[in-house]
MIDRENSE-267322 format. One record per residue (C-alpha): residue number from 0; residue in three letters; x, y, z. Coordinates in steps of 0.5 Angstrom, whole numbers, plus 500, padded with zeros to 3 digits. Layout:
<pts>
PT; num; residuo; X; Y; Z
PT; NUM; Ala; X; Y; Z
...
</pts>
This chain:
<pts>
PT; num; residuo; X; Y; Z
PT; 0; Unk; 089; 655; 902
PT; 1; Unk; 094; 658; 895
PT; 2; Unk; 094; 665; 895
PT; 3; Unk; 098; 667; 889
PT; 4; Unk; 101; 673; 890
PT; 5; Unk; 100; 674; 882
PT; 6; Unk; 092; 674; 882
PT; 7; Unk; 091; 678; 889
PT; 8; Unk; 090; 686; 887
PT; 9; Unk; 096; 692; 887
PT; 10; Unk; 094; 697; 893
PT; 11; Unk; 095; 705; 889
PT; 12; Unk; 101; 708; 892
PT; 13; Unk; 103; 703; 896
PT; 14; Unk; 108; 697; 894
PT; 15; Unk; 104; 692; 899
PT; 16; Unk; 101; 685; 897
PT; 17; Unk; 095; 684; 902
PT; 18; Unk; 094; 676; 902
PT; 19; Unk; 086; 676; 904
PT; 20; Unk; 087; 670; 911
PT; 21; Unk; 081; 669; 915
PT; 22; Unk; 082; 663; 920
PT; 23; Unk; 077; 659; 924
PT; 24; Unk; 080; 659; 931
PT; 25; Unk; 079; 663; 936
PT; 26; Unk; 086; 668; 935
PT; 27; Unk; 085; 669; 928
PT; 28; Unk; 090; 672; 923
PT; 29; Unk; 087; 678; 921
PT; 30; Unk; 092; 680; 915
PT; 31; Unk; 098; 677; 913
PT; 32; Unk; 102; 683; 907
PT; 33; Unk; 109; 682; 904
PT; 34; Unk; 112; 690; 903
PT; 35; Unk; 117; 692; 900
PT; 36; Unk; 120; 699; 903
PT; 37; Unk; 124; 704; 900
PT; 38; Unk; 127; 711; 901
PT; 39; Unk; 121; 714; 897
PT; 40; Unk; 116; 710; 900
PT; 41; Unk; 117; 710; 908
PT; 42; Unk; 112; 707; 913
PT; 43; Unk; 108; 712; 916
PT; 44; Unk; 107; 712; 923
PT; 45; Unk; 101; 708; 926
PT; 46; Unk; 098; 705; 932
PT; 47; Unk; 093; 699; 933
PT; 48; Unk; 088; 699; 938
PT; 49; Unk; 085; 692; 937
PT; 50; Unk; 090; 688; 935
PT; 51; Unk; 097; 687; 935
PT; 52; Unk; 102; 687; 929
PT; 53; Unk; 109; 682; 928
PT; 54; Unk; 115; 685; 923
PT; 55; Unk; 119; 679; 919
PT; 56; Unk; 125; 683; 916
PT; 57; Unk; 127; 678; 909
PT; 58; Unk; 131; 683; 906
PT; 59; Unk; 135; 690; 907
PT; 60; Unk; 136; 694; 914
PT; 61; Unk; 132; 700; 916
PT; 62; Unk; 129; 704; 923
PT; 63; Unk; 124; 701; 926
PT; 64; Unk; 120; 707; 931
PT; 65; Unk; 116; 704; 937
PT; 66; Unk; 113; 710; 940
PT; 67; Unk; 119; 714; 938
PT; 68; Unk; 124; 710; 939
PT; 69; Unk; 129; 708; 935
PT; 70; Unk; 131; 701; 933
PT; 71; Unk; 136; 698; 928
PT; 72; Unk; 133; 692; 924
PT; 73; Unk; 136; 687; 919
PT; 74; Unk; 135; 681; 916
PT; 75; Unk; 131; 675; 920
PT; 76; Unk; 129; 681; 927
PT; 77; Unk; 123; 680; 928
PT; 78; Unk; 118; 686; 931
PT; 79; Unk; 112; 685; 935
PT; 80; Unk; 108; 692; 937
PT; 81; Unk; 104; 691; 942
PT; 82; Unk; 097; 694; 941
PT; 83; Unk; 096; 701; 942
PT; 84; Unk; 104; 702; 940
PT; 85; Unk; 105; 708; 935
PT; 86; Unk; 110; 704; 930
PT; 87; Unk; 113; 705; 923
PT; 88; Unk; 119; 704; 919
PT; 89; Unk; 124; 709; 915
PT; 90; Unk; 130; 706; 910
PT; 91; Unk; 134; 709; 906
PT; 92; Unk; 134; 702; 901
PT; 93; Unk; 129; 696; 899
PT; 94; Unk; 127; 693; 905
PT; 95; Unk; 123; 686; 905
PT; 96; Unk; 118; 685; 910
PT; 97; Unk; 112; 681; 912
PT; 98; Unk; 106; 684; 916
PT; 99; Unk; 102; 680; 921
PT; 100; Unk; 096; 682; 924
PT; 101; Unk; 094; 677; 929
PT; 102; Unk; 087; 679; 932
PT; 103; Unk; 083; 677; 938
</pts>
């Protein structure tokens, strides 16, 4: 499978690409999104009940929270939120980043 980033369909409000990833094994890769966050477009807070969520940060440096917590993040960290942990992300310059749901 080629998902070009070109024909998949802009979000309103957000600057997120949302790749439409469905796999037939037992841990499937419920959504796969390329993000740009800046200044004017935080990540707000969210949590997921059903599944987990993995950050890559490709590019630029921001305040990741997990339940509060504050964690500085830069290019190549990688952020795991487990399920049930409020998460979200607050930068004052361009971040690229990837977004992984991994669903039971």
């Amino acid at each position: 499978m080629i998902f070009r980033r070109s024909e998949l369909p802009k979000l309103e409000g957000i600057v997120q690409t949302d790749y439409p990833v469905k796999t037939t094994h037992a841990h499937d890769l419920g959504h796969f999104h390329y993000n740009i966050t800046a200044k004017e477009t935080q990540f707000p807070p969210h949590k997921h009940d059903d599944f987990e969520e993995k950050w890559f940060i490709l590019s630029g440096r921001a305040t990741v929270y997990q339940n509060g917590v504050p964690h500085e993040v830069g290019p190549g960290d990688l952020i795991i939120h487990e399920i049930g942990v409020m998460h979200s992300m607050k930068t004052d310059e361009d971040v690229y980043w990837l977004c992984i749901g991994i669903h039971d």
